[in-house]
C-alpha positions in Angstrom: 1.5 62.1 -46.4 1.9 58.4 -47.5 5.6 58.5 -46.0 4.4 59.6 -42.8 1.5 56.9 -42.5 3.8 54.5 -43.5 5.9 55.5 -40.2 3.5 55.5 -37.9 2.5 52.0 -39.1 5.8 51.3 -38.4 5.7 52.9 -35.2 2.6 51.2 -34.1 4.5 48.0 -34.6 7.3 48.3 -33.0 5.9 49.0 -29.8 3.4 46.1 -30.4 6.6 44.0 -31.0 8.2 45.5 -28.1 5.1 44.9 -25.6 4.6 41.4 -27.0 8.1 41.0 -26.0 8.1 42.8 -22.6 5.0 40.4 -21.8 6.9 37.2 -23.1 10.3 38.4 -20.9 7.7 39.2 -17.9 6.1 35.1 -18.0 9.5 34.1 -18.7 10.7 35.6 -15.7 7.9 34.4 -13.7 8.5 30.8 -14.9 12.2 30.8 -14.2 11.0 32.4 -10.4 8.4 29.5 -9.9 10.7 27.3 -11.1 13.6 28.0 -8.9 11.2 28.8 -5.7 10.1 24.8 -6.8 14.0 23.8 -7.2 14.6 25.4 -3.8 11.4 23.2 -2.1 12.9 20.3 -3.7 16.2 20.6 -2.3 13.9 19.5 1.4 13.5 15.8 -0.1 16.1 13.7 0.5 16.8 12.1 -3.2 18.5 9.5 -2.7 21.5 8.3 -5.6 22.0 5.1 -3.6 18.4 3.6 -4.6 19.6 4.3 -8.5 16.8 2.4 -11.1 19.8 0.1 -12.5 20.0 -1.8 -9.4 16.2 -2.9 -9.6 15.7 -5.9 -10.8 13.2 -6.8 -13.6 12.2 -9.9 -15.2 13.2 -10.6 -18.9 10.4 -10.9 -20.9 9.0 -7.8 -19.3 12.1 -5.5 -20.2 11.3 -3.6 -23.3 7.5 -4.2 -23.1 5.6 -2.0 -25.5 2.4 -2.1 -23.1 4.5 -1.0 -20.3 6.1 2.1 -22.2 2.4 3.7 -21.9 2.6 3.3 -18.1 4.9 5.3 -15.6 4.7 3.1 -12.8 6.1 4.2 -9.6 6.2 2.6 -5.4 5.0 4.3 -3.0 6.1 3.0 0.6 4.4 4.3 3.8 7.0 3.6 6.0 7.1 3.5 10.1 9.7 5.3 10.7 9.3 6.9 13.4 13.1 6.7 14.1 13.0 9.0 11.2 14.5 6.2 9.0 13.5 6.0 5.4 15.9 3.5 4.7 15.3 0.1 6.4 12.0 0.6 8.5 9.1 -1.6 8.0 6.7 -0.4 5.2 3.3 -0.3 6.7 1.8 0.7 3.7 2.8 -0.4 -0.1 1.0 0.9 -3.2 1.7 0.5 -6.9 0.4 3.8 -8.8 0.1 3.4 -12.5 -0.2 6.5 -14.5 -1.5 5.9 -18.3 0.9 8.3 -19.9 -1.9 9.1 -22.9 -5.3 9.4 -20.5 -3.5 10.9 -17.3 -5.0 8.0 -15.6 -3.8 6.7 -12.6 -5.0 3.4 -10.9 -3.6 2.4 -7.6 -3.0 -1.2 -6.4 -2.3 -2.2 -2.9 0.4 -4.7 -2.1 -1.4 -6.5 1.4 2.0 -6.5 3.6 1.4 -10.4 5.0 1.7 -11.5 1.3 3.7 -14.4 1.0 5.8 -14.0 -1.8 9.3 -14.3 -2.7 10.9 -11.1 -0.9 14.8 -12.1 -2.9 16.9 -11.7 0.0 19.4 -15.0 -1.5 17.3 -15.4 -4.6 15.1 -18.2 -2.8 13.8 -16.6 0.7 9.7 -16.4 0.8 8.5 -14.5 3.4 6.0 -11.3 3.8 5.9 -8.9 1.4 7.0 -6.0 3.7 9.6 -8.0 4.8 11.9 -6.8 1.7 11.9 -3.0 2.5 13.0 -3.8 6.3 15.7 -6.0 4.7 17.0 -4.4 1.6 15.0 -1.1 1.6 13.1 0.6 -1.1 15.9 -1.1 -3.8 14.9 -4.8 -2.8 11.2 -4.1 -2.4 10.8 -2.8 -5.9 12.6 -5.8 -7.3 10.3 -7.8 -4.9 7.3 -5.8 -6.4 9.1 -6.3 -9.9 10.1 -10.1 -9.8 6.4 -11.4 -8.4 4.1 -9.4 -10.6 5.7 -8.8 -13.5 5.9 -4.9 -13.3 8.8 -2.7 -14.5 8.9 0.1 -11.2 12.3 1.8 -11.2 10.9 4.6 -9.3 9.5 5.2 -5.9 8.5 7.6 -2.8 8.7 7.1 0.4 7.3 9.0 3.1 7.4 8.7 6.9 4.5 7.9 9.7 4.2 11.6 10.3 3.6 12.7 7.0 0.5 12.2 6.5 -0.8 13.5 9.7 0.7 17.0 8.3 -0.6 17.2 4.7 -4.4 16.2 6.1 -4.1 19.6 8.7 -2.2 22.0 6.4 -5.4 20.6 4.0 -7.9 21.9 6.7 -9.1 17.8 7.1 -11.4 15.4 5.1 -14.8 14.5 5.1 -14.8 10.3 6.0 -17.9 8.2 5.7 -17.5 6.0 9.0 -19.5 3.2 10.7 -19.5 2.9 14.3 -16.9 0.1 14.5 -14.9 2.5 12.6 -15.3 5.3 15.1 -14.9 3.2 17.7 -11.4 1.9 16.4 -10.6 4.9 14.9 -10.1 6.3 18.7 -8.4 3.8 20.0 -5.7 4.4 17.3 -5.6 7.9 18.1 -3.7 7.4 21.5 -1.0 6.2 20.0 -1.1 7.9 16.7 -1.2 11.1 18.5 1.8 10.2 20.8 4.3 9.7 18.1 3.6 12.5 16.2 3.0 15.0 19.0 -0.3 16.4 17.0 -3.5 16.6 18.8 -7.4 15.6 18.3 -10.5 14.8 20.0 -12.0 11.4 20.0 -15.9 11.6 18.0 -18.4 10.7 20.2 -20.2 7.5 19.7 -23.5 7.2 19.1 -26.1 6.0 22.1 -27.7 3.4 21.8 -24.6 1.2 20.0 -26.5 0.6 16.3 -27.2 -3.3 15.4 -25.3 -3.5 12.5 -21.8 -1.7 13.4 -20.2 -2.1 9.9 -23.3 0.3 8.4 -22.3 4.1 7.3 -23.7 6.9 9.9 -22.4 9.0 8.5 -19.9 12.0 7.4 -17.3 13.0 9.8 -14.6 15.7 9.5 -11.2 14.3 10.9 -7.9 16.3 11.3 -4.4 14.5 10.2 -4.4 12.2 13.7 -8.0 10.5 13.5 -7.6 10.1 9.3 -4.5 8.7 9.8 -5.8 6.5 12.6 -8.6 5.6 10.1 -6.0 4.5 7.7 -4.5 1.9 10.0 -7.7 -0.2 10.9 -8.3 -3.5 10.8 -10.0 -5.1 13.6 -13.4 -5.2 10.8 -14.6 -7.1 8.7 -11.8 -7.4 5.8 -9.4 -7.5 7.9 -5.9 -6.0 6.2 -8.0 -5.7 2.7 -10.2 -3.3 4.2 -7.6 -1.6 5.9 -5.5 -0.9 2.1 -9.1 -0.1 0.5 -9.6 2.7 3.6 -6.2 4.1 2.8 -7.0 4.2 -1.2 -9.7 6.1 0.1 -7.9 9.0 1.9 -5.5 9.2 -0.8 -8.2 9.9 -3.1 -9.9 12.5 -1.1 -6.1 14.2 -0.1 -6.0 14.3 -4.0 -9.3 16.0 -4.9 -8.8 18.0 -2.0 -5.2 19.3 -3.0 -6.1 20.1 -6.6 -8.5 23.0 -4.9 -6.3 24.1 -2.2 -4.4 27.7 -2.8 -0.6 28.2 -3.9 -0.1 29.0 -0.1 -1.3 26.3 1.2 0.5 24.0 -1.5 3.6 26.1 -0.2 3.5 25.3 3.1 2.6 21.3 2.3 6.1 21.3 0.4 7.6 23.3 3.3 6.5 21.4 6.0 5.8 17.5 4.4 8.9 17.7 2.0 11.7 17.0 4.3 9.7 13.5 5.7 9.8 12.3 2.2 12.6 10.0 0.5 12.8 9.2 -3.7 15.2 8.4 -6.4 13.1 10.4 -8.9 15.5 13.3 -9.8 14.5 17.0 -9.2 13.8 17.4 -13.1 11.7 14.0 -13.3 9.7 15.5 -10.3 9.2 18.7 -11.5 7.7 16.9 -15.0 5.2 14.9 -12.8 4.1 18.2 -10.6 3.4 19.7 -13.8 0.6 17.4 -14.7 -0.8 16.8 -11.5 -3.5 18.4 -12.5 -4.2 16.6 -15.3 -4.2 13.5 -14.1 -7.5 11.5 -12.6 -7.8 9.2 -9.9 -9.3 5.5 -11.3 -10.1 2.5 -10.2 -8.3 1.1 -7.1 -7.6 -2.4 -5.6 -6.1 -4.6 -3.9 -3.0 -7.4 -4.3 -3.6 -10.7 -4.3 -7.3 -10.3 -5.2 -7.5 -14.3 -4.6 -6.3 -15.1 -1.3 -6.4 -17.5 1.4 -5.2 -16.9 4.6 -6.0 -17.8 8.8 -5.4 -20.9 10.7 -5.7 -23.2 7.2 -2.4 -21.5 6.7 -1.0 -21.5 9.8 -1.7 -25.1 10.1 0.1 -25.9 6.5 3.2 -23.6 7.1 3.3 -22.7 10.5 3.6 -18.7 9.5 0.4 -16.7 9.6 0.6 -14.7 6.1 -1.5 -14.1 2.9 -1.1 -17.0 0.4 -1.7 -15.6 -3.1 -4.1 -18.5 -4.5 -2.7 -18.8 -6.9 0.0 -16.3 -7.8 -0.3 -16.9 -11.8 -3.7 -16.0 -11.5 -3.9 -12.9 -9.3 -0.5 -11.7 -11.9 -2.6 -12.5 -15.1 -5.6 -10.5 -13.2 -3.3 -7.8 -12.2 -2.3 -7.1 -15.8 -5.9 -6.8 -16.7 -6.7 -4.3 -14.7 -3.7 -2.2 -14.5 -2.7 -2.4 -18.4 -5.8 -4.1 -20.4 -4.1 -7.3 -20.8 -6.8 -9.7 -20.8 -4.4 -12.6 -22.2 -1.5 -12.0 -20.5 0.9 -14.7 -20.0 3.1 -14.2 -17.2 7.1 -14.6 -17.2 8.6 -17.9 -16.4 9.7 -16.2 -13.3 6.0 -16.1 -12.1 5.1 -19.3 -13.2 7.8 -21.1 -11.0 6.9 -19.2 -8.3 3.6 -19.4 -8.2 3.9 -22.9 -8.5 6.3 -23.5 -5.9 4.3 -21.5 -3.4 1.2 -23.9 -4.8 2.9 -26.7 -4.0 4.5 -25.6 -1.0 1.7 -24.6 0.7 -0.8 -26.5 -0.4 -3.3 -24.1 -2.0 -3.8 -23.9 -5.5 -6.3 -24.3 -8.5 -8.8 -25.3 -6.0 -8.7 -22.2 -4.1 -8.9 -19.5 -6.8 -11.5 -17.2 -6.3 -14.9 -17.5 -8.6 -13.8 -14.0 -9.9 -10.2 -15.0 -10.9 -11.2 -18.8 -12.3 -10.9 -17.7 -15.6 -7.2 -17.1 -15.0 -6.6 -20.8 -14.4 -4.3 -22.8 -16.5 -3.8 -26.4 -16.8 -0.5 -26.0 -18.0 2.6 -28.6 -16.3 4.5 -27.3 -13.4 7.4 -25.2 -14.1 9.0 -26.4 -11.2 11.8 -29.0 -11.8 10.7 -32.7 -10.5 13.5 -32.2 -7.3 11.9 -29.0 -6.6 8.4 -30.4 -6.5 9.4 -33.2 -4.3 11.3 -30.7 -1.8 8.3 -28.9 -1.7 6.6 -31.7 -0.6 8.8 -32.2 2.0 9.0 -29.2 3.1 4.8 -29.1 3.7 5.2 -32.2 5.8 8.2 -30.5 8.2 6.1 -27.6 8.8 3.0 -29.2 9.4 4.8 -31.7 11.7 7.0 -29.0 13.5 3.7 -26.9 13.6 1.5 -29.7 15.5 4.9 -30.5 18.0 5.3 -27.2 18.9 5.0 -26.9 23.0 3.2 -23.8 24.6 6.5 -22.7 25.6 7.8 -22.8 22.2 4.4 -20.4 21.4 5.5 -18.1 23.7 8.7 -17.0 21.3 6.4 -16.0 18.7 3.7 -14.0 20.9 3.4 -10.5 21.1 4.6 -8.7 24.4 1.2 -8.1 26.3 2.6 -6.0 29.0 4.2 -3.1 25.9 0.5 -2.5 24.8 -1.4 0.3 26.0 -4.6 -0.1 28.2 -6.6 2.7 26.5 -9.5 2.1 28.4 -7.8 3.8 31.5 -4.9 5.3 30.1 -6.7 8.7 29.0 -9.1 10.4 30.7 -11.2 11.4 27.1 -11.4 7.4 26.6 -13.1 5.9 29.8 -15.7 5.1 28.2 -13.4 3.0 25.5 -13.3 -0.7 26.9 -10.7 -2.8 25.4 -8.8 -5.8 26.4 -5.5 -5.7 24.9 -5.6 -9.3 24.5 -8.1 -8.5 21.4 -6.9 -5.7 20.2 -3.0 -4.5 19.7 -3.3 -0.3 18.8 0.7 -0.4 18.2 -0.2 -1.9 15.2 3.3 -3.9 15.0 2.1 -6.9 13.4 -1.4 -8.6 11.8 -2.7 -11.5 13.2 -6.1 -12.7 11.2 -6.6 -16.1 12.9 -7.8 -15.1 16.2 -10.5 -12.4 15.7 -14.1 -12.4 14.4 -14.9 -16.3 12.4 -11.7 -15.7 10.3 -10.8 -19.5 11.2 -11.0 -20.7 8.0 -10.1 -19.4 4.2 -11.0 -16.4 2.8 -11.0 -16.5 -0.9 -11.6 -12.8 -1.8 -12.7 -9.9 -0.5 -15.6 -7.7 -2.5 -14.0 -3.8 -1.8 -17.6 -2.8 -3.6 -19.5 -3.7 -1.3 -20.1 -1.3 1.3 -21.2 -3.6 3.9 -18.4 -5.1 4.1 -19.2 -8.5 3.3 -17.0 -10.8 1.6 -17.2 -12.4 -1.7 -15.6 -15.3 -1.2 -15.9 -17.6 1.7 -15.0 -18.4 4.8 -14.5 -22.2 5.5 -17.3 -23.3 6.9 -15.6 -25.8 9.9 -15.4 -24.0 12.9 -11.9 -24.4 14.7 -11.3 -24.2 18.5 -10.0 -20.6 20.0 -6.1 -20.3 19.4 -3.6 -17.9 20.4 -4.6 -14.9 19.3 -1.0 -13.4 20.0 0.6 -15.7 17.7 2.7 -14.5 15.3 5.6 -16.0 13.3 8.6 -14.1 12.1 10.4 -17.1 10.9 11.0 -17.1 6.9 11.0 -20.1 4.4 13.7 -20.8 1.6 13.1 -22.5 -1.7 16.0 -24.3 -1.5 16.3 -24.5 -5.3 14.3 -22.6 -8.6 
């Protein structure tokens, strides 16, 4: 009686054995068919083995940093490439996202493309920021990203104009706070936005009467892929190309809460359809690790790069190029470190220092011009620079601010924008009648920024506060008022140290 009770024990376990078996062999089999569908969806982006991580550079001191092993940090370019290339195209849109690899994390920076930083196309060339991916592609803007902030990116994603546009529909759209300048832009975009991607929308009616303050919230509005991407590439407010970076932030973290409740199918067709317009060096296995946390990991804070800034016709007038002067670049580094990585005593590389003091003293803006906020970031330390590269500097200041007040209007003309290739959107489309723009104030091709000719941006602008709703700035604008200029102005000539 025993004997047998003892077998049927036995029994009883070996089918318990064998179902806990059958159950492991049925998830494993599961896993290995996700896994391969996922493989298969990955084989639509192009991976690129020319853009390896070895070919990056980084400075020195910041190779091997123990803060930075915590961090995956990674590019992300939002290219115009609507000649459907990834390669060379200008980057509309650049963003550092830092993932904390313990608290899943992730805090996103944007890189304002007018930045005037060294862009290391022949070690020396300063120029705008987005200037390096036209030049040297995703390879030379990471060093670029690398070289001026002190960062350690080996990684990064690109995706094409049209890319976005797709994700937003197959996502069903987002809900957008806008204010009726927003709208109003927002429309206007969508001509064109709509013409190179082919997708449709229809414009949101404005609000009758027109509202006395035009920057206020009315409200929420559901937008497909044209009108959030339109949204995205604002910047005729207040805040000019800082707003325009904080609006994108914005999408980017609704597409992310949005995406973490959409259904497998849904996520299926996003990789079928979106995958083939993107463009990484990440390897299939490295991108597989990073899907598999997506869910763990939380949107942070967000901002913006330079956070002190000074920019409009006081730079024009000292360089003769309308950009973004970091003021001063050893600052805004020591602030970036802060924020992205806790570093509240950072000390930047030598690498920084030389440039941020060359583009001090080659522009004229320094330690005066830091922002209130990023004052605490000053350091009386001696110039890095060399005494021959301070004195070409020098030199270099007086050229351009001679050549700038010689130049003839027919000189001017070189720079300005073609008039007669912008659209007329007041006419052009029936649904926009109502729409009255001069294209003389207002280029919807988006092909450049221009921030001295619109609004009272005439003098500096020292920061801009991305808390405040409004949309009013926390620094300050100078307060000499300037005679109209050419609002088509725009400079595509670059500037060499000759020497670092």
């Amino acid at each position: 009686m025993a004997k047998r009770s003892r077998n049927t024990v036995k029994r009883k376990r070996r089918r318990l054995i064998f179902g806990i078996e059958l159950v492991v062999l049925l998830v494993l089999v599961g896993v290995l068919f996700v896994y391969a569908n996922i493989t298969n969806k990955l084989g639509k982006i192009d991976i690129s083995d020319s853009a390896g991580s070895a070919d990056v550079k980084v400075n020195e001191q910041v190779v091997g940093s123990k803060v930075m092993k915590g961090y995956t940090n990674i590019a992300l370019f939002g290219v115009d490439s609507r000649d459907e290339n990834l390669d060379s195209s200008n980057s509309d849109t650049t963003i550092v996202a830092s993932i904390n690899n313990d608290t899943k994390e992730v805090k996103l920076v944007s890189i304002y493309r007018d930045t005037y930083l060294n862009i290391g196309q022949d070690k020396d060339k300063y120029d705008k920021a987005n200037a390096a991916y036209a030049i040297g592609g995703p390879v030379q803007s990471m060093s670029m990203l690398n070289t001026n902030m002190d960062l350690n990116i080996k990684n990064y994603v690109a995706v094409d104009f049209n890319a976005l546009v797709k994700v937003i529909d197959l996502l069903g759209g987002l809900d957008v706070d806008l204010s009726y300048e927003e709208i109003e832009h927002m429309n206007n975009y969508c001509v064109e936005t709509s013409e190179k991607t082919g997708a449709s929308y229809e414009p949101i009616e404005k609000p009758d009467p027109k509202p006395e303050d035009e920057s206020k919230i009315l409200g929420t509005y559901h937008l497909n892929g044209v009108q959030a991407t339109s949204y995205c590439r604002i910047r005729y407010t207040s805040g000019w190309d800082m707003k325009r970076t904080e609006r994108q932030r914005y999408i980017i973290s609704l597409m992310v809460e949005k995406a973490k409740k959409a259904s497998l199918s849904t996520l299926n067709d996003i990789m079928d359809e979106v995958f083939p317009m993107i463009k990484t060096n990440f390897s299939k296995t490295e991108l597989i690790q990073l899907g598999m946390g997506i869910l763990s990991y939380q949107l942070g804070d967000t901002q913006g790069f330079p956070k002190s800034n000074i920019m409009g016709e006081d730079v024009k007038d000292a360089i003769g190029i309308d950009c973004v002067v970091p003021t001063t670049l050893e600052a805004n580094v020591k602030q970036l470190h802060a924020f992205l990585f806790d570093q509240e005593d950072y000390s930047p590389s030598e690498t920084v220092l030389k440039r941020s003091d060359y583009i001090a003293a080659h522009t004229g803006f320094g330690n005066d011009y830091v922002s209130d906020e990023l004052k605490q970031y000053i350091s009386d330390r001696e110039s890095a620079l060399d005494d021959e590269e301070n004195s070409d500097s020098e030199e270099e200041i007086d050229t351009q601010s001679d050549a700038s007040s010689e130049t003839s209007a027919d000189d001017m003309s070189a720079y300005s924008q073609d008039s007669s290739s912008s659209d007329n959107y007041s006419n052009g489309n029936s649904n926009h009648n109502d729409y009255d723009y001069d294209d003389s104030d207002y280029d919807y091709e988006d092909n450049s920024d221009d921030y001295s000719g619109y609004g009272n941006n005439n003098g500096y602008y020292n920061s801009y506060n991305e808390d405040n709703s409004d949309g009013d700035e926390s620094g300050s604008y100078n307060s000499e008022e300037s005679d109209d200029s050419d609002n088509s102005y725009s400079d595509d000539n670059t500037y060499s140290e000759e020497e670092e």
